[in-house]
N, C-alpha and C positions, 0 to 999 in steps of 0.2 A: 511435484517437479523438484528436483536437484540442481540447485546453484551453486559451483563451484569456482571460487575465486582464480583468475590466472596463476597467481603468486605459490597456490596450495599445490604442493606434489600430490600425484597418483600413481599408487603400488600395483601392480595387479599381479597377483600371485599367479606362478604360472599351470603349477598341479593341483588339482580338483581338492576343493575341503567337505569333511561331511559336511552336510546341512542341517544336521541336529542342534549344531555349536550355536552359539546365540553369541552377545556380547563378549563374555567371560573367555569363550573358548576361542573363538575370533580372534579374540586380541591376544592372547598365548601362541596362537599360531604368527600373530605378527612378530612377537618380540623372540620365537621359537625358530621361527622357519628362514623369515624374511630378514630378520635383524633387524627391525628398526622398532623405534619408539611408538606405542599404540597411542599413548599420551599428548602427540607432536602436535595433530590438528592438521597432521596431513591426511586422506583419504585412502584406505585399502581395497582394493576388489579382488572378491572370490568366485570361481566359478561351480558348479558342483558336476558330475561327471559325466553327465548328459551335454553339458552348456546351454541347457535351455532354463535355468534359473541363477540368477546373480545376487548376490550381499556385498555392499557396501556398510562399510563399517567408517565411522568420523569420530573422533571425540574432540567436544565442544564446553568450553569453561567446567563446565559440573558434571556431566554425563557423555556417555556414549550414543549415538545413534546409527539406529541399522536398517539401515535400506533394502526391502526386498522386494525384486521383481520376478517372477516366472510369465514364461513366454507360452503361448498357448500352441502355437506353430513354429516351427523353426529352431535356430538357434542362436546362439550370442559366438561373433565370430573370434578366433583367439590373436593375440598379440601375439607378432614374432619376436623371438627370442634371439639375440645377438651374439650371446655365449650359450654354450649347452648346458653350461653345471649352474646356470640364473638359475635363484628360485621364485624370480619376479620380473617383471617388463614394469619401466619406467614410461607412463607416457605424460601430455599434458591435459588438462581440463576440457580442452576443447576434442580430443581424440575420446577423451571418456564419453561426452555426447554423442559421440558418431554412432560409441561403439553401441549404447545405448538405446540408440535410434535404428542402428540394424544396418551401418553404411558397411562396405569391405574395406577396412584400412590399408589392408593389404595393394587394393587396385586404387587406393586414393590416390588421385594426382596433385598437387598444387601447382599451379601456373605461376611463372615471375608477375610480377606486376611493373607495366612497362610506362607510369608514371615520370614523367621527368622532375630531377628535382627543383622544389622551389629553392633560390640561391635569395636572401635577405639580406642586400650586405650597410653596411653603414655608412657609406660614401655615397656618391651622388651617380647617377646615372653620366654613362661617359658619352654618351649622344650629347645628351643637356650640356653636359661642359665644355664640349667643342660647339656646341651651337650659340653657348654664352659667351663663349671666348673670341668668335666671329664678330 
């Protein structure tokens, strides 16, 4: 199981990587392709050209760790891309699980949450103080 903190960005590369690469080459392609730091401690995902197998790459205080999963059926759906010339989709930790678990991001919905909010305020209730003031 993969825990990832809200706070940690996730990269997901958006053109297929071999699958040969391991740590080493993984993370050349981060600092190669993606631009960014492999070092950061934020998380990278790779697809490979099927989409039926993912790498996850992290690095953590002294090492690297690489996450791989292959899918026996199916595939891992893709992130839409906002610019054409991306070489990555930024999403957050919680859309990494979706994507993960096999959800269509694409047809995700979120609903508002139709909560009213609670108002806490520091004064007295103004019922009570016309009631007190009677």
């Amino acid at each position: 199981m993969l825990t990832v903190p809200e706070h940690v960005r996730v990269f997901v590369a958006h053109e297929p990587v071999d699958f040969r690469k391991s740590c080493d080459g993984l993370a050349a392609v981060v600092s190669g392709v993606l631009a960014q730091d492999a070092l950061s401690g934020h998380v990278f995902v790779f697809f490979n050209r099927h989409r039926n197998r993912i790498k996850i790459l992290v690095w953590e205080r002294n090492g690297y760790w690489l996450h791989y999963k292959r899918l026996e059926r199916g595939t891992f759906e893709g992130m839409k891309r906002l610019d054409a010339r991306a070489t990555h989709v930024e999403c957050t930790a919680h859309e990494l699980h979706l994507l993960l678990r096999g959800v269509d991001l694409q047809k995700l919905k979120y609903r508002r949450h139709f909560a009213t909010p609670l108002r806490i305020g520091s004064g007295g209730d103004e019922r009570g103080e016309q009631q007190a003031g009677k």
